[in-house]
mmCIF file of the N, C-alpha and C atoms, coordinates in Angstrom:
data_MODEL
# 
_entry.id   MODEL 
# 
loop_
_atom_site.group_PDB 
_atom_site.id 
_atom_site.type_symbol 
_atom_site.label_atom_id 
_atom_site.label_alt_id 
_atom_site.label_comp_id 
_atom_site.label_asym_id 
_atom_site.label_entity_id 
_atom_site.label_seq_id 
_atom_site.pdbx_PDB_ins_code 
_atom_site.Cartn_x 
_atom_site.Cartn_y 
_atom_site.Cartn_z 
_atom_site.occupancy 
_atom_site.B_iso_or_equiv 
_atom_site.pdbx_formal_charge 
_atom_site.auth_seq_id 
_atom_site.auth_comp_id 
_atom_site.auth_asym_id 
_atom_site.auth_atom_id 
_atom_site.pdbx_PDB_model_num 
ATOM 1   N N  . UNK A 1 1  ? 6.670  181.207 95.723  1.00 0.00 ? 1  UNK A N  1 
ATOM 2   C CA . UNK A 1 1  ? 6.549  180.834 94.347  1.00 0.00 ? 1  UNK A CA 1 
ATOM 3   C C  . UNK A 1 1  ? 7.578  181.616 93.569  1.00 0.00 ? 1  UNK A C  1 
ATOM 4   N N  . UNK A 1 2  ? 7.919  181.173 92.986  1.00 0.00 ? 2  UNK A N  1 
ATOM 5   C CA . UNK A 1 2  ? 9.127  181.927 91.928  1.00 0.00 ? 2  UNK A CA 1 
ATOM 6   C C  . UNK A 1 2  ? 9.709  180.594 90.540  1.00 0.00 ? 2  UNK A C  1 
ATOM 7   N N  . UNK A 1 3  ? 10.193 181.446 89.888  1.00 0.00 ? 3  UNK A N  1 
ATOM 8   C CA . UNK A 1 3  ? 11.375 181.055 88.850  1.00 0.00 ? 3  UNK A CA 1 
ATOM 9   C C  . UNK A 1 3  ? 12.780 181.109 89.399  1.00 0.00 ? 3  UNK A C  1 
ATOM 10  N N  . UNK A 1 4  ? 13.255 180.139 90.234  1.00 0.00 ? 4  UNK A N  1 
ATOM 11  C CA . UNK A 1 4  ? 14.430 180.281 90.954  1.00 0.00 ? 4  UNK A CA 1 
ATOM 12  C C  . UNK A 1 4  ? 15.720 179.777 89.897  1.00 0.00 ? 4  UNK A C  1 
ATOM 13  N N  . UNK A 1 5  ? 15.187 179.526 88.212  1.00 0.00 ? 5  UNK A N  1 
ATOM 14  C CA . UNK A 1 5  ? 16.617 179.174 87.868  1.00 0.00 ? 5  UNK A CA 1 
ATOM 15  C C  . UNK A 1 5  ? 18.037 178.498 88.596  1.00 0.00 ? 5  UNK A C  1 
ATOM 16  N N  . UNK A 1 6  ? 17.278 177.089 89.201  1.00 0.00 ? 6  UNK A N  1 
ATOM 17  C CA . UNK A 1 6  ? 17.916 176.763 89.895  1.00 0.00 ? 6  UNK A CA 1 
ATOM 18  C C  . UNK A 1 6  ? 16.984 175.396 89.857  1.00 0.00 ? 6  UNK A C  1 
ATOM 19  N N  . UNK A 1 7  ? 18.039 174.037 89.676  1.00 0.00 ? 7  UNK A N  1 
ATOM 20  C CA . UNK A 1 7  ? 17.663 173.083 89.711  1.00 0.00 ? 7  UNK A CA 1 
ATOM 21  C C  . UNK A 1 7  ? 17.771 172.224 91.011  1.00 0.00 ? 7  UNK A C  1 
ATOM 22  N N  . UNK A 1 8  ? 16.773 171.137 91.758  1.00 0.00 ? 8  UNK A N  1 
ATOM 23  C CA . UNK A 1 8  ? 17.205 170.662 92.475  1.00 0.00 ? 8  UNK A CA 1 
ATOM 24  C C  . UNK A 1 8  ? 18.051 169.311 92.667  1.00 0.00 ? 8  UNK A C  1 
ATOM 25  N N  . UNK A 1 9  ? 17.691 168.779 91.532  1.00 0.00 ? 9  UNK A N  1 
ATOM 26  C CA . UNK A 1 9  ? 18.508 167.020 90.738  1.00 0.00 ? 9  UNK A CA 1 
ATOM 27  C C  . UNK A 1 9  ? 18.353 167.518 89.409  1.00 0.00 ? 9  UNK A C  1 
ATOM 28  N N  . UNK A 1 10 ? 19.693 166.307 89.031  1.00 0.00 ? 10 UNK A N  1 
ATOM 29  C CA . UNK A 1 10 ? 19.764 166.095 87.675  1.00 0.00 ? 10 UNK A CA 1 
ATOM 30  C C  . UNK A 1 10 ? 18.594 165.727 86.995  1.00 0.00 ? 10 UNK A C  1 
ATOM 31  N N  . UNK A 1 11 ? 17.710 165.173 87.851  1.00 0.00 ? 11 UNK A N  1 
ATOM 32  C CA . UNK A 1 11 ? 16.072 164.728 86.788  1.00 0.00 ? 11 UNK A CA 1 
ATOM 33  C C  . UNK A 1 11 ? 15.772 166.133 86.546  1.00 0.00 ? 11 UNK A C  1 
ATOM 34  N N  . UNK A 1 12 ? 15.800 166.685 86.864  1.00 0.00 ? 12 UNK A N  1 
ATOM 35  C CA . UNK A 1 12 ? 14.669 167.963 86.473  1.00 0.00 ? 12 UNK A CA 1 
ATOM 36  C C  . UNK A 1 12 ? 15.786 169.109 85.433  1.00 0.00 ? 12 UNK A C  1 
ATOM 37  N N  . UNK A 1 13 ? 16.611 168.463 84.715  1.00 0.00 ? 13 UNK A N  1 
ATOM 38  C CA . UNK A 1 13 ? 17.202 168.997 83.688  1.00 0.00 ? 13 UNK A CA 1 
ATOM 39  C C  . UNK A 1 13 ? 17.395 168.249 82.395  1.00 0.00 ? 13 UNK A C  1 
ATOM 40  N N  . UNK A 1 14 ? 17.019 168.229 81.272  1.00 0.00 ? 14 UNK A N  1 
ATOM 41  C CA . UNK A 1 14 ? 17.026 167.282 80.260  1.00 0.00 ? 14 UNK A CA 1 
ATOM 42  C C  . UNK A 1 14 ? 17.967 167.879 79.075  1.00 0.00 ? 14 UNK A C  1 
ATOM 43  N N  . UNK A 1 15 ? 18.738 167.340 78.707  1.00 0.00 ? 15 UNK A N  1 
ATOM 44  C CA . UNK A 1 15 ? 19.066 168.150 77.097  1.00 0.00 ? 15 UNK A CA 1 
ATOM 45  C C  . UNK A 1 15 ? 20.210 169.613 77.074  1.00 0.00 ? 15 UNK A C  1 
ATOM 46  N N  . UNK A 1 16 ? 20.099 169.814 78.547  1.00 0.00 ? 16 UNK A N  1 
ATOM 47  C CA . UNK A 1 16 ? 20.786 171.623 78.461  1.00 0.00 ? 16 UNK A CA 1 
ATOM 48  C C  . UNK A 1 16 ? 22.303 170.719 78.917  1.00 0.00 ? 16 UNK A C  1 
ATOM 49  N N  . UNK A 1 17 ? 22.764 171.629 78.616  1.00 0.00 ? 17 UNK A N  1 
ATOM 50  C CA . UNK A 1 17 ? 24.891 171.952 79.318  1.00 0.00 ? 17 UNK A CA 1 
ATOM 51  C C  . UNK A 1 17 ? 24.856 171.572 80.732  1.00 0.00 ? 17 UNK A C  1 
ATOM 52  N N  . UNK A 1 18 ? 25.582 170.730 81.195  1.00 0.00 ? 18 UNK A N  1 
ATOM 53  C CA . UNK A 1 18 ? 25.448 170.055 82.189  1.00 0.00 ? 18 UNK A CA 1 
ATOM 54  C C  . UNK A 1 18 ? 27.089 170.227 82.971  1.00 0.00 ? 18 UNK A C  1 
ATOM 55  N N  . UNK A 1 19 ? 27.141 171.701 83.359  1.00 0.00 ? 19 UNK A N  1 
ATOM 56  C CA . UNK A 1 19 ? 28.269 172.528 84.009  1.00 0.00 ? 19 UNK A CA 1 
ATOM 57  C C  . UNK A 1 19 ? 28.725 171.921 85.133  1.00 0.00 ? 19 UNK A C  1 
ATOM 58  N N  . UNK A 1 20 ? 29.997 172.005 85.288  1.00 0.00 ? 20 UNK A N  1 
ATOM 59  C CA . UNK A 1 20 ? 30.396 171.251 86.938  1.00 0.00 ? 20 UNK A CA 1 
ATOM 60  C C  . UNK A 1 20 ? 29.934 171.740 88.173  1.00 0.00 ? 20 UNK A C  1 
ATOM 61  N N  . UNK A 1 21 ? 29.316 172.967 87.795  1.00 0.00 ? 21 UNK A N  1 
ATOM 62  C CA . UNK A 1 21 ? 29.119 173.772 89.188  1.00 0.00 ? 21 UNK A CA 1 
ATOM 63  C C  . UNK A 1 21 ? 27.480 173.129 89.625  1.00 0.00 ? 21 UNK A C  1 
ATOM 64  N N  . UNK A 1 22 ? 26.512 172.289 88.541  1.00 0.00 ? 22 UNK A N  1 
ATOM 65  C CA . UNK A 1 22 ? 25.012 172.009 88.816  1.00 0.00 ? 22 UNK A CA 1 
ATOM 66  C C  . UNK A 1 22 ? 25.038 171.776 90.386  1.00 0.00 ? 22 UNK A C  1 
ATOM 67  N N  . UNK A 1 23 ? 26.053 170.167 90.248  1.00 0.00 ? 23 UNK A N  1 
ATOM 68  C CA . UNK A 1 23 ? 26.017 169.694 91.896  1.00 0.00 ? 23 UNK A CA 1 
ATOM 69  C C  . UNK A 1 23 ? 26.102 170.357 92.854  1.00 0.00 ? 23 UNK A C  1 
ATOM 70  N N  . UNK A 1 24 ? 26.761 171.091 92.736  1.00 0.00 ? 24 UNK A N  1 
ATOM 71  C CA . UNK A 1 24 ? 26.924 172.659 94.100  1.00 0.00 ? 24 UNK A CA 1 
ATOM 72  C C  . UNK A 1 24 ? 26.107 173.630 94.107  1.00 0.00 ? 24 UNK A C  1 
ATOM 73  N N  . UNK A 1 25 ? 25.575 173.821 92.655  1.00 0.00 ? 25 UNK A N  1 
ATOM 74  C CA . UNK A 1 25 ? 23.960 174.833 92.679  1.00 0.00 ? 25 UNK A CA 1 
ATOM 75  C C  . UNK A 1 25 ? 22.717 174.055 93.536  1.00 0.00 ? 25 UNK A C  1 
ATOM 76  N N  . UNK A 1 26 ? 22.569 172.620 92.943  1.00 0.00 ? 26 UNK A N  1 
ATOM 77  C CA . UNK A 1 26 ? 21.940 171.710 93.434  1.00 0.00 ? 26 UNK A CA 1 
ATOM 78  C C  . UNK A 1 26 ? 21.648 171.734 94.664  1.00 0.00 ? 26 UNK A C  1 
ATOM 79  N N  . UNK A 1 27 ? 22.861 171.587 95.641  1.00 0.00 ? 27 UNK A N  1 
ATOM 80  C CA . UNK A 1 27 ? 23.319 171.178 96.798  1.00 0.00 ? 27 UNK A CA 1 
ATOM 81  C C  . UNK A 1 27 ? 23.140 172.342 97.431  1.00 0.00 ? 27 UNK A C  1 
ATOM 82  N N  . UNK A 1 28 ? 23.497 173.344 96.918  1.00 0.00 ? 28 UNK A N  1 
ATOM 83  C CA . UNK A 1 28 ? 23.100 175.202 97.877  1.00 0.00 ? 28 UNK A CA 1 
ATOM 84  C C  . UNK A 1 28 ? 21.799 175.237 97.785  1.00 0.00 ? 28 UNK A C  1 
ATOM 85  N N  . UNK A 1 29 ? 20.829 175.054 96.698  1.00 0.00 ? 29 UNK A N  1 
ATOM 86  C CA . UNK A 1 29 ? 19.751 175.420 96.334  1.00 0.00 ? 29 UNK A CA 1 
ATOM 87  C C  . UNK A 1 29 ? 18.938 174.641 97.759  1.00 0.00 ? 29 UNK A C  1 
ATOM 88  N N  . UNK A 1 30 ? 19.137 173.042 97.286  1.00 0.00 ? 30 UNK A N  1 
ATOM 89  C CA . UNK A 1 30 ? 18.477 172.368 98.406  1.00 0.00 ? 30 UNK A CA 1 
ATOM 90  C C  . UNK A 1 30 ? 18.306 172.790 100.112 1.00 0.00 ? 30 UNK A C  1 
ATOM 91  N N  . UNK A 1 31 ? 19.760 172.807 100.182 1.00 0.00 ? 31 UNK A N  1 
ATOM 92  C CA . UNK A 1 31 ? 20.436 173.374 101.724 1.00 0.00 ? 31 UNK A CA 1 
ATOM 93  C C  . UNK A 1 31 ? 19.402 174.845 102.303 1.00 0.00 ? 31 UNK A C  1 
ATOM 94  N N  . UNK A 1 32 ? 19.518 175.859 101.151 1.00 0.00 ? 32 UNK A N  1 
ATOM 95  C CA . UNK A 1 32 ? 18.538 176.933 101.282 1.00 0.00 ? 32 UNK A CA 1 
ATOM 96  C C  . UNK A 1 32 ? 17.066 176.732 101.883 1.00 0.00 ? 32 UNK A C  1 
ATOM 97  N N  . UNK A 1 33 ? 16.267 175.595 100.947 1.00 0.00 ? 33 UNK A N  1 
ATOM 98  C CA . UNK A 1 33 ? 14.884 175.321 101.061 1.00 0.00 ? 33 UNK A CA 1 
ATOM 99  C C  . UNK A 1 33 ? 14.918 174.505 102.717 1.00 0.00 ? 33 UNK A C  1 
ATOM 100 N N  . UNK A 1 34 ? 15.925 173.731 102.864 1.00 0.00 ? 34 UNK A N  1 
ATOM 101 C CA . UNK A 1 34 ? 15.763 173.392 104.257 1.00 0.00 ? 34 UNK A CA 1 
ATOM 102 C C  . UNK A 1 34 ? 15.858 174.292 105.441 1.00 0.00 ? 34 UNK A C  1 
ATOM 103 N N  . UNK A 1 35 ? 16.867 175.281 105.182 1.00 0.00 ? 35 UNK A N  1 
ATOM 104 C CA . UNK A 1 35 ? 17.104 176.428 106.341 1.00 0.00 ? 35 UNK A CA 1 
ATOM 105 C C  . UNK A 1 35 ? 15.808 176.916 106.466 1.00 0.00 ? 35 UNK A C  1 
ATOM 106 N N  . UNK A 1 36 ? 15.169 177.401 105.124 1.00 0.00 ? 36 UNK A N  1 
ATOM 107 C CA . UNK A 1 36 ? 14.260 177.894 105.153 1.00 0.00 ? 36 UNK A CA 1 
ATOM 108 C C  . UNK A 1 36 ? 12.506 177.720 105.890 1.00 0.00 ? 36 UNK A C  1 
ATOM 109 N N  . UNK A 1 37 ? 12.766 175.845 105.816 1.00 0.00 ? 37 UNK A N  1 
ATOM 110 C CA . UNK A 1 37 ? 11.668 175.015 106.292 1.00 0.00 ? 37 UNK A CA 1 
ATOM 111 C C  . UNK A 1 37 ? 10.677 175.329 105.534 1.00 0.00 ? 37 UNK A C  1 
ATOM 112 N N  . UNK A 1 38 ? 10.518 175.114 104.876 1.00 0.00 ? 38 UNK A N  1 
ATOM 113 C CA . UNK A 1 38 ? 9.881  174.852 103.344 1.00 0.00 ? 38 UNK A CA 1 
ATOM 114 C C  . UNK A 1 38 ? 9.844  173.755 102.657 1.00 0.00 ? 38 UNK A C  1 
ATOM 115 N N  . UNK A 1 39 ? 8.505  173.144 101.941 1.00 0.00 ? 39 UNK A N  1 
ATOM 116 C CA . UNK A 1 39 ? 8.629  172.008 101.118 1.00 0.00 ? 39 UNK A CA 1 
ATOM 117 C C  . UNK A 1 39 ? 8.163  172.612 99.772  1.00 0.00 ? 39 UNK A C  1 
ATOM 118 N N  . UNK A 1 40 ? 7.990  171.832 98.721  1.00 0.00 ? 40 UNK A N  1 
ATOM 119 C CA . UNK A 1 40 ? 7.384  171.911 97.645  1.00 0.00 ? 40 UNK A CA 1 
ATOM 120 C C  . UNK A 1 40 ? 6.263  170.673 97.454  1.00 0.00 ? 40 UNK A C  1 
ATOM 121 N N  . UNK A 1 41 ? 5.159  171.947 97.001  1.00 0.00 ? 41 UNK A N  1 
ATOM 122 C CA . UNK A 1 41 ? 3.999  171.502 96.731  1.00 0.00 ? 41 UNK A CA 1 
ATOM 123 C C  . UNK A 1 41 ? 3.854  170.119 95.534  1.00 0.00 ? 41 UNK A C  1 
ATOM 124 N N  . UNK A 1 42 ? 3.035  169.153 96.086  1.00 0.00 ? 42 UNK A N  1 
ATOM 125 C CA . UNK A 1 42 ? 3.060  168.179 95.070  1.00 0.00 ? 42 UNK A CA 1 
ATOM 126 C C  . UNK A 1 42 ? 2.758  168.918 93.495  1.00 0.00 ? 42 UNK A C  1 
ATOM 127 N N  . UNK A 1 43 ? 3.497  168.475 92.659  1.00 0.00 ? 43 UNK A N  1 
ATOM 128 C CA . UNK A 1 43 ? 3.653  168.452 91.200  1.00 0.00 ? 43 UNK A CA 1 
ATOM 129 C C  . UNK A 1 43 ? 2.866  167.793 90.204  1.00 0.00 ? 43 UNK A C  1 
ATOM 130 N N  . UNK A 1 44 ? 1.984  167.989 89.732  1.00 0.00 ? 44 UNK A N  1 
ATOM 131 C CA . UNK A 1 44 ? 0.970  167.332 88.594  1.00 0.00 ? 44 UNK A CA 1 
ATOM 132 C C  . UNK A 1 44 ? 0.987  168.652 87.611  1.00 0.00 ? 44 UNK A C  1 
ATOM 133 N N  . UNK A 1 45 ? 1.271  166.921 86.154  1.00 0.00 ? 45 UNK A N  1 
ATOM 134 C CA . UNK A 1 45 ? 1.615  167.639 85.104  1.00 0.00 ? 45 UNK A CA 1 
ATOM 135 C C  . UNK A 1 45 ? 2.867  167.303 84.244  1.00 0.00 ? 45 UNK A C  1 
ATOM 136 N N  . UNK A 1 46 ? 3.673  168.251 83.444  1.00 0.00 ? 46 UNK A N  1 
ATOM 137 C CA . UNK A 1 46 ? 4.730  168.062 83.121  1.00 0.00 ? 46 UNK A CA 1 
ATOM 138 C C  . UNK A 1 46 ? 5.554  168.255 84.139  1.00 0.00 ? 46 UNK A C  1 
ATOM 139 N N  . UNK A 1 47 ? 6.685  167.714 83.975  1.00 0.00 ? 47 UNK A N  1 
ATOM 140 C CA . UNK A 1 47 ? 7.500  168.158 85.193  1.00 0.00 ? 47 UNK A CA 1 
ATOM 141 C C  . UNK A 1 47 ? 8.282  169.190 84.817  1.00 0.00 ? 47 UNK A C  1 
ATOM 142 N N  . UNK A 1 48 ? 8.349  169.352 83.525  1.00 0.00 ? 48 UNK A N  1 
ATOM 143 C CA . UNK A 1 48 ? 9.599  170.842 82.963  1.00 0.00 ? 48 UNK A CA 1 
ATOM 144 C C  . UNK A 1 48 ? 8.514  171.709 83.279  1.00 0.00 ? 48 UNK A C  1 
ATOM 145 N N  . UNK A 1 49 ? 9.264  173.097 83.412  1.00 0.00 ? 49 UNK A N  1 
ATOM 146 C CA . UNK A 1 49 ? 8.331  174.172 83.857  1.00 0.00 ? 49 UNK A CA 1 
ATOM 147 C C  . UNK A 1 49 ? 9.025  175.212 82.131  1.00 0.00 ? 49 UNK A C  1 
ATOM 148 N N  . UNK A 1 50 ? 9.939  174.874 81.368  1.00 0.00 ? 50 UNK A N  1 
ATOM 149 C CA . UNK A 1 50 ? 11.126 175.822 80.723  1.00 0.00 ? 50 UNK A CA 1 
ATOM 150 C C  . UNK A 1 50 ? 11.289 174.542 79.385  1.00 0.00 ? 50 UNK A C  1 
ATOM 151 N N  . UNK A 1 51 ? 10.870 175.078 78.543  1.00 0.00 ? 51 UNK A N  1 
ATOM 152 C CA . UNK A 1 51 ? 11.415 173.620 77.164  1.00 0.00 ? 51 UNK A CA 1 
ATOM 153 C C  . UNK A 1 51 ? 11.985 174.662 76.265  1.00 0.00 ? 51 UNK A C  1 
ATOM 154 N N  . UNK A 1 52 ? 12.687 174.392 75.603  1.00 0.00 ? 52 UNK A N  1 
ATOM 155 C CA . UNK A 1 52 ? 13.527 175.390 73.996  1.00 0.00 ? 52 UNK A CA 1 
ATOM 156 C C  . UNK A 1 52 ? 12.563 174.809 73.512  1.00 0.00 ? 52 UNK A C  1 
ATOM 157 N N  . UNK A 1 53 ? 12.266 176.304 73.027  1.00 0.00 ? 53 UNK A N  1 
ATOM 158 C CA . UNK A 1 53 ? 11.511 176.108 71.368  1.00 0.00 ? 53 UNK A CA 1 
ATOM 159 C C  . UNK A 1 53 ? 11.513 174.496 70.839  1.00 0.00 ? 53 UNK A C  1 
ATOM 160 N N  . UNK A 1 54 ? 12.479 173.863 70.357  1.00 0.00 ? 54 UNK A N  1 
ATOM 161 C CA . UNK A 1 54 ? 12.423 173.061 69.316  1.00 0.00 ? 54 UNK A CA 1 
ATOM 162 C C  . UNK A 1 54 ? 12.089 171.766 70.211  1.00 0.00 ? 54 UNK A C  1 
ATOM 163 N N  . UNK A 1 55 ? 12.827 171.612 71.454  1.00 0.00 ? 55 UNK A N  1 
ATOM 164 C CA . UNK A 1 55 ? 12.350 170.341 71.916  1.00 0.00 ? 55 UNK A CA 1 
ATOM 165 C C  . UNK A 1 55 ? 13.644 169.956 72.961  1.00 0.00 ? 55 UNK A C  1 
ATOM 166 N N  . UNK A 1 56 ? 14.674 170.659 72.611  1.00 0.00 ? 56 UNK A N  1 
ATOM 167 C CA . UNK A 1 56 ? 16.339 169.525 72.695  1.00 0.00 ? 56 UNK A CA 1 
ATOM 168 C C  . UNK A 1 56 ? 16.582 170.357 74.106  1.00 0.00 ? 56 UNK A C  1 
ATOM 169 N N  . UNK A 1 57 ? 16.068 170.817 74.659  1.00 0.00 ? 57 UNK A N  1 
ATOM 170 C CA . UNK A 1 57 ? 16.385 170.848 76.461  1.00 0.00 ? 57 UNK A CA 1 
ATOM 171 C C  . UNK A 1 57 ? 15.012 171.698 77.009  1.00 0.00 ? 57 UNK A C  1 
ATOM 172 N N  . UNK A 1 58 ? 15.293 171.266 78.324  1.00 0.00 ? 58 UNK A N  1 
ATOM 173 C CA . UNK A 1 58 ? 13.673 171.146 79.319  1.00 0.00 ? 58 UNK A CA 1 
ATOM 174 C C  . UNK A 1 58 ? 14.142 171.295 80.345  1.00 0.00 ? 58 UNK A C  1 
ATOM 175 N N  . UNK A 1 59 ? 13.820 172.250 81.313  1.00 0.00 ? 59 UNK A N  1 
ATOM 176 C CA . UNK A 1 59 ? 14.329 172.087 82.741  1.00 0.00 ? 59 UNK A CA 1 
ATOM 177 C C  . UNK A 1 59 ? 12.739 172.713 83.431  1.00 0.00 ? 59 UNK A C  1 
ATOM 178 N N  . UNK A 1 60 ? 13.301 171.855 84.824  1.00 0.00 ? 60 UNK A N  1 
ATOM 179 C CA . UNK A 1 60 ? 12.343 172.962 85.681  1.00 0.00 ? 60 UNK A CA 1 
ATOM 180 C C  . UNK A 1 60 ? 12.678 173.992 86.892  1.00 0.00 ? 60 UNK A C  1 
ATOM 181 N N  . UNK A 1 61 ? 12.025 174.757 86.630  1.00 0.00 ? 61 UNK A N  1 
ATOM 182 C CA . UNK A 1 61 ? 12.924 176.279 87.169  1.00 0.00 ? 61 UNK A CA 1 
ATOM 183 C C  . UNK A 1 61 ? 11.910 176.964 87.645  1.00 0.00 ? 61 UNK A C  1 
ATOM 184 N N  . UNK A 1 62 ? 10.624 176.745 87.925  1.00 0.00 ? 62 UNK A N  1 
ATOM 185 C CA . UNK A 1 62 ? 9.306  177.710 88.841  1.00 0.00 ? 62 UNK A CA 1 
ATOM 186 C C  . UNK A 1 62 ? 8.990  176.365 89.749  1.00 0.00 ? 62 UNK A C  1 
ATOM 187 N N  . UNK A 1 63 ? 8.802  176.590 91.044  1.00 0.00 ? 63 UNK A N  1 
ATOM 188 C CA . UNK A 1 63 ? 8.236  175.822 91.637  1.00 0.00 ? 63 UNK A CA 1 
ATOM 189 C C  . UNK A 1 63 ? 7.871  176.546 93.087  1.00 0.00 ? 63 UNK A C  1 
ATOM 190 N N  . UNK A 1 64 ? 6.917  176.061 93.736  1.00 0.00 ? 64 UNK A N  1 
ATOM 191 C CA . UNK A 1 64 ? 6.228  176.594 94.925  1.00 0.00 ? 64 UNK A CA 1 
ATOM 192 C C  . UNK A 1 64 ? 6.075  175.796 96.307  1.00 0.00 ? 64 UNK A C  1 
ATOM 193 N N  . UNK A 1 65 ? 6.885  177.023 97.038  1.00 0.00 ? 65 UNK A N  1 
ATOM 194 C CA . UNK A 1 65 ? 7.345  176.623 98.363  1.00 0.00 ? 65 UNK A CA 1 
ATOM 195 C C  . UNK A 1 65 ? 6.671  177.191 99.230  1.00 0.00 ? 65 UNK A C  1 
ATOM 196 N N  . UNK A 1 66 ? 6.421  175.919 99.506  1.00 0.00 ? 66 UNK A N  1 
ATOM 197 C CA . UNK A 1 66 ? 4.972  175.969 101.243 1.00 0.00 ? 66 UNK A CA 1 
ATOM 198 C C  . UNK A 1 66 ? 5.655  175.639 103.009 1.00 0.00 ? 66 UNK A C  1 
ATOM 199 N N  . UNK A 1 67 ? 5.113  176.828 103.774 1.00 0.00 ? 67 UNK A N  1 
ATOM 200 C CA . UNK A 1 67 ? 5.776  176.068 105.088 1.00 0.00 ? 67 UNK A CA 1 
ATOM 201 C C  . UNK A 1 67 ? 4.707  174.718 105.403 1.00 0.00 ? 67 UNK A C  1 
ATOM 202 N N  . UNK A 1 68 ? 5.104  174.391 106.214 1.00 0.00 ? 68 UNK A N  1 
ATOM 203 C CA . UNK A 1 68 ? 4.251  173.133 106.233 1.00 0.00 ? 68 UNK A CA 1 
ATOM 204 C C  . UNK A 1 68 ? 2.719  173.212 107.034 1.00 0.00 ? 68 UNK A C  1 
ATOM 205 N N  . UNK A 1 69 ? 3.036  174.450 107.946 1.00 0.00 ? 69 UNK A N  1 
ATOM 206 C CA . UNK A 1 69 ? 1.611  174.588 108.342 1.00 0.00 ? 69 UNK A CA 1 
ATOM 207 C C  . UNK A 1 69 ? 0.560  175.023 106.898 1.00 0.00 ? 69 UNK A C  1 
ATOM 208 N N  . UNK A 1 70 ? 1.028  175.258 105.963 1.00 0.00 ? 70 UNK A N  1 
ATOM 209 C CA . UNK A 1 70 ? 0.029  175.392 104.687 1.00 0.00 ? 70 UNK A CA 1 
ATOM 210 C C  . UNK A 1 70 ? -0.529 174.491 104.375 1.00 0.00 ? 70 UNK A C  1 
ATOM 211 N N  . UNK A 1 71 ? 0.414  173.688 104.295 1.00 0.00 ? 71 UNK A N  1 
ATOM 212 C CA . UNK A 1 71 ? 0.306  171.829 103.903 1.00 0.00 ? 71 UNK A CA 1 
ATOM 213 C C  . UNK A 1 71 ? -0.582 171.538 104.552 1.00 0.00 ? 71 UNK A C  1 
ATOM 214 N N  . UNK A 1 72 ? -0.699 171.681 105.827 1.00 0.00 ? 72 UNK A N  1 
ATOM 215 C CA . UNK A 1 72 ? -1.365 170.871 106.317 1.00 0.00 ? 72 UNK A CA 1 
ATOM 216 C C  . UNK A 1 72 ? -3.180 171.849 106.766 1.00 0.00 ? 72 UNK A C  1 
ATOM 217 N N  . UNK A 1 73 ? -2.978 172.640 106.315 1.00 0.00 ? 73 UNK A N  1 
ATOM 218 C CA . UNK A 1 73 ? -4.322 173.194 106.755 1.00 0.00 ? 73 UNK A CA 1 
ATOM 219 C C  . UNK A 1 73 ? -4.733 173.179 104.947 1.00 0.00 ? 73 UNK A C  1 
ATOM 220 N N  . UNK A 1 74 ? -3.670 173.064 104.217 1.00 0.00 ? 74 UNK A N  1 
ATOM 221 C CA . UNK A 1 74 ? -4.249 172.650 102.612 1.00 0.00 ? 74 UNK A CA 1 
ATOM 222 C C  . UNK A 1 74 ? -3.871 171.326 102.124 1.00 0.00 ? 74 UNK A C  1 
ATOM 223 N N  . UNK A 1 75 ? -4.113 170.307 102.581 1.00 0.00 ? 75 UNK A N  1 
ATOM 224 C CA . UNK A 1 75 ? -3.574 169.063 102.398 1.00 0.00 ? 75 UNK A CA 1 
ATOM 225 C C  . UNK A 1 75 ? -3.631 169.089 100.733 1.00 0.00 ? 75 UNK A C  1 
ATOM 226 N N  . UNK A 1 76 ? -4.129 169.351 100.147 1.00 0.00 ? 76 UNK A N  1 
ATOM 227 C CA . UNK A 1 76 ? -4.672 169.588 98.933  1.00 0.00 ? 76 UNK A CA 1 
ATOM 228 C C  . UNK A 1 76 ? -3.964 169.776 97.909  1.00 0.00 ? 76 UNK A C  1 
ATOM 229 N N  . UNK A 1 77 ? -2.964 170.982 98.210  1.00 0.00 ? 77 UNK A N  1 
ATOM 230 C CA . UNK A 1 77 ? -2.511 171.892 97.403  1.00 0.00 ? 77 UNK A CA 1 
ATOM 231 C C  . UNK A 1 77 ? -1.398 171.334 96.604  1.00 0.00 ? 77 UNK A C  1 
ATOM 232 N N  . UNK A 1 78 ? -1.417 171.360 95.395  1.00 0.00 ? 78 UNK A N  1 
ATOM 233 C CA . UNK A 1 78 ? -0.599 171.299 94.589  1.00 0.00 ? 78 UNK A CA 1 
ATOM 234 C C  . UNK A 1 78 ? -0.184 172.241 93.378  1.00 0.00 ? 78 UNK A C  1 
ATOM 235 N N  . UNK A 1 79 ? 0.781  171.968 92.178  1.00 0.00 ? 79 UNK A N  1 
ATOM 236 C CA . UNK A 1 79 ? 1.500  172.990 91.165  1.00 0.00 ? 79 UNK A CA 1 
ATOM 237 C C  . UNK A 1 79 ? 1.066  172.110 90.290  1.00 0.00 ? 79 UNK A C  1 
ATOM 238 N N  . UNK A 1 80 ? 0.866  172.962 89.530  1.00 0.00 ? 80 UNK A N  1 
ATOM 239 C CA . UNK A 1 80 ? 0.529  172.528 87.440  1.00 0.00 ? 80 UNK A CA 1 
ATOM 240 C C  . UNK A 1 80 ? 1.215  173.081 87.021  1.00 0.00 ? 80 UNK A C  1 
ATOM 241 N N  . UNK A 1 81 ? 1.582  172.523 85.828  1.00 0.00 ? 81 UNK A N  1 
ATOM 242 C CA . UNK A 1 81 ? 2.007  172.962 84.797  1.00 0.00 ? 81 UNK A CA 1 
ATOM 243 C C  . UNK A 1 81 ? 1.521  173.572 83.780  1.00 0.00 ? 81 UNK A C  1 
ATOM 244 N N  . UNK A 1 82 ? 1.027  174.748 83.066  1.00 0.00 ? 82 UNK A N  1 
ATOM 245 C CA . UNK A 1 82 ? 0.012  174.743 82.478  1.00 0.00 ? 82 UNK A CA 1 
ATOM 246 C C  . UNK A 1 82 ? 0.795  174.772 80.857  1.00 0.00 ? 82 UNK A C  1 
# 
């Protein structure tokens, strides 16, 4: 579980500066979670985890990574947003 400041797609960024380097953060970030063998827990809720104050950008940047034997002895388990 963490705040990895680190997006995995363009969906999960709304409104912020949209730098040339995302696709290659993107693309490392992803690459990582696979070496790692790790998924992420189903998502219910908002999907931004991070909104500005006023409204005009939203990203999501906490999310929780399960090996899969978790998954499956917690078929269950999922992330909120609170």
């Amino acid at each position: 579980m963490g705040d990895f400041n680190s997006i995995r797609n363009s969906t999960e960024r709304f409104g912020a500066c949209h730098r040339g380097l995302e696709d290659y953060g993107s693309r490392e970030f992803n690459e990582w979670i696979k070496e790692l063998e790790v998924e992420e827990a189903p998502w219910v809720g908002s999907k931004f985890t991070w909104v500005r104050p006023n409204g005009s950008a939203r990203n999501k940047l906490d999310r929780f990574l399960l090996s899969p034997e978790w998954l499956s002895k917690w078929p269950g388990s999922a992330q909120y947003t609170l």
